[in-house]
N, C-alpha and C positions, 0 to 999 in steps of 0.2 A: 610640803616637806622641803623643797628643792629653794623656799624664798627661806623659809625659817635656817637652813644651812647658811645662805648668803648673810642674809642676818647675824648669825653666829661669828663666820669669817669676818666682814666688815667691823663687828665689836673686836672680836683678838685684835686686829690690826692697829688696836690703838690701846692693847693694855699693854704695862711697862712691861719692861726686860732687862735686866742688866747690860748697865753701860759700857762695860768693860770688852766685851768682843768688838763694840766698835770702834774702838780707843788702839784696840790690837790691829782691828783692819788699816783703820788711818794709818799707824805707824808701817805696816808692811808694803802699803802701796807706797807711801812718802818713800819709802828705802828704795821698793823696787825702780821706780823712777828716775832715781838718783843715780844707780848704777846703770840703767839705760841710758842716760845724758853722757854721764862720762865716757862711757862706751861711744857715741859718736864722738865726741871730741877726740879719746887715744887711738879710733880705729880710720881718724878721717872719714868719716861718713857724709858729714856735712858736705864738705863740698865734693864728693862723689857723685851725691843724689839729686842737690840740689844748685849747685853754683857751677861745676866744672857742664854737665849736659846744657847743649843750647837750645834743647828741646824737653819738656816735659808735659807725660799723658794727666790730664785730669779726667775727673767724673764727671759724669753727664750732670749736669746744669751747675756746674760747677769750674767752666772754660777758665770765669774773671780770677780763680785764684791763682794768683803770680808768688813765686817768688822773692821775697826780700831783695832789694838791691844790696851792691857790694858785699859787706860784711856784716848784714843785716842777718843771715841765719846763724852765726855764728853767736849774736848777740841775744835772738830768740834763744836757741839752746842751752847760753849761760842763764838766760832767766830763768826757764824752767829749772835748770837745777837748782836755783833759790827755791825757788817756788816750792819744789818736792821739799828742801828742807823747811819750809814754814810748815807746810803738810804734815810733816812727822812732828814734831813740836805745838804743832796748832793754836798758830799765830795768824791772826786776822783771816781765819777757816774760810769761812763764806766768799770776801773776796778771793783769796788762794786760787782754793778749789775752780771758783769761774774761770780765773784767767788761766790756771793749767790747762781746763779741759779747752777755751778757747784756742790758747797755744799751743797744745798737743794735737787739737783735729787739726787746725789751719796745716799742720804739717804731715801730716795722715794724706789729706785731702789734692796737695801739690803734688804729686807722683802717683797712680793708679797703680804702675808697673810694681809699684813699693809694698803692694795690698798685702797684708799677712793677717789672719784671723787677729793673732794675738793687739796687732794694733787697734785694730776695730774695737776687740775687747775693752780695749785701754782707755779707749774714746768714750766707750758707754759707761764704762764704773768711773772714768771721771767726772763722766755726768750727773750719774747717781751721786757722786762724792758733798757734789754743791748743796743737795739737799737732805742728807745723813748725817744728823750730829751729832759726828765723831769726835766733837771737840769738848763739849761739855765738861769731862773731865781729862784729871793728865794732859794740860794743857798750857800753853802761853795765856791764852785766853780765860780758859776759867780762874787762874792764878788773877791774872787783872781785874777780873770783874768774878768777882764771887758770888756774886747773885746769880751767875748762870751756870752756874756750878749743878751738877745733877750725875745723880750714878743710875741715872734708867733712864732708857729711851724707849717710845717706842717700837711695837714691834712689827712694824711695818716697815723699820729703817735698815731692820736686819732680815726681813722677808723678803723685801727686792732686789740686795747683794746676794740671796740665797739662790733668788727664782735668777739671777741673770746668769749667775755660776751654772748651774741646771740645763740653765736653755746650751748650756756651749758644749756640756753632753752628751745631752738627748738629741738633740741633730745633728751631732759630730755622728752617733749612733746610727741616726737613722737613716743619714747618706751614705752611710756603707753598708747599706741593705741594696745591692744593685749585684748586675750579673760577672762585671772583673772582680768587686772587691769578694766576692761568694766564691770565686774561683779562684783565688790567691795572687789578682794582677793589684795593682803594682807591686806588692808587699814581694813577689817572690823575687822580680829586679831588683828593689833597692837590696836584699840581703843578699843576692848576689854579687852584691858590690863591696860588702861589710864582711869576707869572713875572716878578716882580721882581727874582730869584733873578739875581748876576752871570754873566753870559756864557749859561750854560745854560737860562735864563729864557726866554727870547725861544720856543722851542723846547718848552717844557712842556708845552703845547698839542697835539703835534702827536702822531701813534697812535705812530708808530716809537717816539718819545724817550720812553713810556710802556712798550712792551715790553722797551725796553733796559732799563731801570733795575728793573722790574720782575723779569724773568728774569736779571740781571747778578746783584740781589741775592740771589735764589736760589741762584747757582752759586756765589757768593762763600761762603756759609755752607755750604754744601755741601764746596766744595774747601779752605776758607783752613786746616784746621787740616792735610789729609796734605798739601798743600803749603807747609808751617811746617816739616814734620817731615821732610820731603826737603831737605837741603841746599840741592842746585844750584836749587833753585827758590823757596828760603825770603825772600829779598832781595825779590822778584818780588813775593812772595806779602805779604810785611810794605808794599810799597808799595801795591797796590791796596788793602788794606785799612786803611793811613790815607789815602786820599782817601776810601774810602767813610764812615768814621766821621767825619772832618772835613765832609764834605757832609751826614750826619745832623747831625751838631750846628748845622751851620746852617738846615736845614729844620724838624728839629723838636723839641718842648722835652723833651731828654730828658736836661736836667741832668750829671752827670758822667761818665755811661755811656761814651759815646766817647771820653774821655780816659783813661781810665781801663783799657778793652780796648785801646787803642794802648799803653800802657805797659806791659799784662798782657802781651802774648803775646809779647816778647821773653822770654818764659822759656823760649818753645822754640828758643830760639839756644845758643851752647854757652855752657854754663853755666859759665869762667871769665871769660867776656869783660867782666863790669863792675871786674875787678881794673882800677885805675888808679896808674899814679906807681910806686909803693914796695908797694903793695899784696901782697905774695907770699903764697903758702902754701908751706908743709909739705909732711912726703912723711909726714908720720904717720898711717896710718890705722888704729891700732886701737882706733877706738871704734866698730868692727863686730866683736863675734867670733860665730863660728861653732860649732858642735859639730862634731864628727866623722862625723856622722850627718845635717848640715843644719842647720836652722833653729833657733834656741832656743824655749824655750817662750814669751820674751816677745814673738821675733818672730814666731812663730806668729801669736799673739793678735793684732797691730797688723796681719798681714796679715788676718787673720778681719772683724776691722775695716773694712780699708779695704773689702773685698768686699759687706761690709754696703752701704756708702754706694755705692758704686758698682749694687749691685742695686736700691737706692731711686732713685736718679738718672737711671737710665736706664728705669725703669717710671711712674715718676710724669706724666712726659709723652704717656706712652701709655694710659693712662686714661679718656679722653676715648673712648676705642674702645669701652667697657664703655657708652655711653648710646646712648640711641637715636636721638636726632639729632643735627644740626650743631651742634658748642658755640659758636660765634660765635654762636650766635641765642640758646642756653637759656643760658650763660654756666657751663654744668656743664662741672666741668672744665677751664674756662678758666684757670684760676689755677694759677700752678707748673709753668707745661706751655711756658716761654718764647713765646707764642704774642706774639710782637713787633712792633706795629703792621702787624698783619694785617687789621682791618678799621673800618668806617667807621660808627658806632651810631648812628643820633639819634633823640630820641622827638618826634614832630608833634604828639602831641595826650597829655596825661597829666589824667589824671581820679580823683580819691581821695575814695570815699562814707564817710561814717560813718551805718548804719543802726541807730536804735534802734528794735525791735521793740517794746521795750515803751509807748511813746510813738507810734510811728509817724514820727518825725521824720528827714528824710534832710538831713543836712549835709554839703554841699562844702568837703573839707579843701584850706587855703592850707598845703602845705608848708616855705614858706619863712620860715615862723613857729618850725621845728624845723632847718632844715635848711639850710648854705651852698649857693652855684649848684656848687660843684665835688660837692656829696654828694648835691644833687637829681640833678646829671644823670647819677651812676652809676645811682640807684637808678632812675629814670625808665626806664632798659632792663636791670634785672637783679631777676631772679624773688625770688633768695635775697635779698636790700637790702627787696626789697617786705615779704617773712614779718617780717625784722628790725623794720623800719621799724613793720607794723603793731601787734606786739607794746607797741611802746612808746606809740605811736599810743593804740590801745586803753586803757592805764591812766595817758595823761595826760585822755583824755576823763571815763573814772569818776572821776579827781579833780575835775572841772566839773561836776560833776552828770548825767553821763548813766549810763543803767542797766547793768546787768551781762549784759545782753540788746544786746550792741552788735558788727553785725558791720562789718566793714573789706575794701570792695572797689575796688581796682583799676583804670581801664580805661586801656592804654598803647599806643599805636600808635607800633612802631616800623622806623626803615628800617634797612638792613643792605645796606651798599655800594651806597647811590644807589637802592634797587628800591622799589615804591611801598610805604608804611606798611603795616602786618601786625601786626593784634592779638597781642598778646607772650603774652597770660596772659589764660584764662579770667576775663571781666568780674564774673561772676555766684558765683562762690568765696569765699568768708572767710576771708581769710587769717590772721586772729588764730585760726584751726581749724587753720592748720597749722605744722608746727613745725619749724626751721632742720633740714637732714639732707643728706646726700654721696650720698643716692640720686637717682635722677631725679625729677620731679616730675611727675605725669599732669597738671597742669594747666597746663602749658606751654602754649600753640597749635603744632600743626606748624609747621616751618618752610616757606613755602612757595616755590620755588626759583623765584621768576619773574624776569625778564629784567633785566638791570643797564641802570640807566637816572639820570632825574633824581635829584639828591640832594636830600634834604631836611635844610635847618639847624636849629639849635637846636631848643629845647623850645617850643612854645604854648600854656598853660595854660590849661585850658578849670574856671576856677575862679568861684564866687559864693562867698567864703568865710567862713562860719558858726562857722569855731571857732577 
């Protein structure tokens, strides 16, 4: 029973479907994109993030990627906004699509401190993009070459953009299945912060209107994609979830994200419904053939494919299972796992020694001599930021004259959803000893699960600064 399903499934994936949903998708990400570029350009972002800092965190195996010289990121971010407009118009699709997704990770990739779900997102549907042909019709391209002209694809190209929409969800969901998010942390601070907020402001305040929206948001990730995929329920289902994403976007800064998943998930409606006017298709489908025996050897391969990605997609969030404690505190695993404004970090007290043994001399480092307030306050509660951070730390000190006998420690108290401050990381460690790695780290401090209570804001530098 269970091969004759797979069976089944592997044949759907490669009968047609109207071309028209992907011809709509193409167009809304080309757009989205587009207004994301400009937005760095009118907001200076560029060189905020990437040219003005003399320092920047990268990913683990990921040190060699630098920065553009000069006016070199200025120049990438004008392209991609070509780019995004070839994208909408779909003009030479295939290349496009590469060099976007090339040129939007590369820039993903130079800044960790920068990490935002939504980018991540960005990076993976322009991956998928390379290989979804959304260009076929309504296009530069099909216009040119008419022979590649087609109104079905298949449906495998719009199963992927579904399952990858789905996954950001389902584990947005199922990481607020934990003991703050059950209990209304952090959700009851930030609407403490909002009751300014029209109409539902007044109300912020109070426990119920912290439950609801806390548990609402849960059940919405949890339910919104199989009620997308049920008909009679999908209408239902697409309106609570643009009021939920329009009310993010007004609470908190989470840049395009919201616009962009209200646009996305009309892909699970039927998939002729953006034909407009004159718009028609064909009754032509044979640019699916079959053998006699099933699947051909290319679609074999493209299903092999998607199984990959789909095996990667749905593991890499589950990850976080493999450490030994809460990754809201160690921050192992945090990353890639959609873990979506889940909690509340702030460091009270941040302390950074430069010990040279061979002098005797202990100096209190001023971070913000290397470091913007958006790259101080990641690093201020994140283990791996601190090892980064010391390494460089370390051989800008030996270029000033201190000795080769110099250790670099730590001391970070930090809170995690309103509870009082909690040493992050072993004070007394040197951390230019140890070296960036996806394992745990024993010098974490446990995390210690005490009561949710006051919150504590911002950073306090407890600095005399010496270097």
């Amino acid at each position: 029973m269970l091969i004759e399903q797979i069976s089944k499934f592997k044949n759907k994936m490669f009968e047609p479907i109207d071309i028209a949903i992907l011809v709509y998708f193409r167009i809304i990400f080309g757009a989205i994109m587009l207004w994301e570029v400009l937005k760095y350009f009118s907001s200076g972002w560029i060189s905020r993030y990437w040219i003005d800092p003399p320092f920047n965190f990268t990913y683990y195996g990921f040190d060699w990627v630098k920065p553009l010289p000069g006016d070199g990121m200025f120049y990438l971010f004008g392209i991609m906004g070509v780019l995004s407009i070839f994208i909408i118009i779909g003009f030479k699709y295939r290349i496009v699509t590469t060099l976007f997704f090339i040129g939007f990770t590369y820039t993903f990739l130079l800044e960790q401190t920068r990490f935002l779900n939504h980018f991540y997102l960005i990076s993976l549907i322009s991956f998928l993009m390379i290989f979804v042909p959304a260009h076929k019709a309504l296009s530069i391209d099909s216009w040119l070459n008419k022979k590649s002209y087609s109104d079905f694809a298949p449906y495998w190209s719009l199963w992927i953009l579904k399952f990858q929409i789905a996954i950001v969800y389902f584990f947005g969901g199922i990481q607020k299945i934990n003991y703050d998010w059950l209990h209304g942390e952090p959700m009851r601070h930030w609407l403490s912060e909002k009751t300014d907020f029209p109409i539902l402001g007044a109300y912020f305040t109070e426990e119920w209107m912290v439950y609801l929206l806390s548990y609402s948001a849960l059940g919405l990730d949890l339910l919104a994609i199989p009620f997308l995929m049920w008909k009679k329920s999908r209408w239902i289902a697409f309106g609570f979830l643009v009021a939920f994403h329009v009310m993010n976007s007004q609470l908190f800064t989470i840049g395009v994200f919201p616009w962009f998943m209200i646009l996305a998930v009309l892909i699970f409606f039927d998939p002729s419904w953006p034909r407009l006017g004159k718009w028609k298709k064909s009754q032509n489908k044979t640019y699916f053939p079959k053998t006699s025996s099933g699947l051909t050897k290319n679609q074999k391969i493209v299903f092999a494919m998607l199984m990959i990605f789909v095996i990667f997609q749905t593991t890499m969030p589950l990850r976080h299972y493999f450490y030994p404690d809460y990754e809201g505190w160690t921050d192992e695993a945090h990353l890639f796992s959609w873990t979506m404004k889940l909690r509340d970090k702030h460091t009270d007290e941040l302390t950074i020694r430069a010990i040279d043994h061979t002098t005797g001399k202990i100096g209190v480092v001023n971070p913000m001599f290397d470091l913007t307030r958006e790259q101080l306050s990641k690093l201020s509660h994140s283990p791996d930021l601190m090892v980064q951070y010391s390494h460089y730390l370390i051989e800008e000190l030996k270029s000033q004259g201190y000795s080769d006998n110099v250790e670099i420690r730590i001391e970070s108290w930090v809170s995690l959803n309103g509870r009082e401050p909690q040493l992050l990381i072993d004070p007394n460690i040197d951390l230019t000893k140890q070296e960036p790695t996806i394992f745990h780290k024993d010098w974490i401090m446990p995390f210690n699960n005490t009561q949710l209570g006051t919150h504590y804001e911002g950073i306090v530098f407890n600095l005399n600064p010496e270097y």
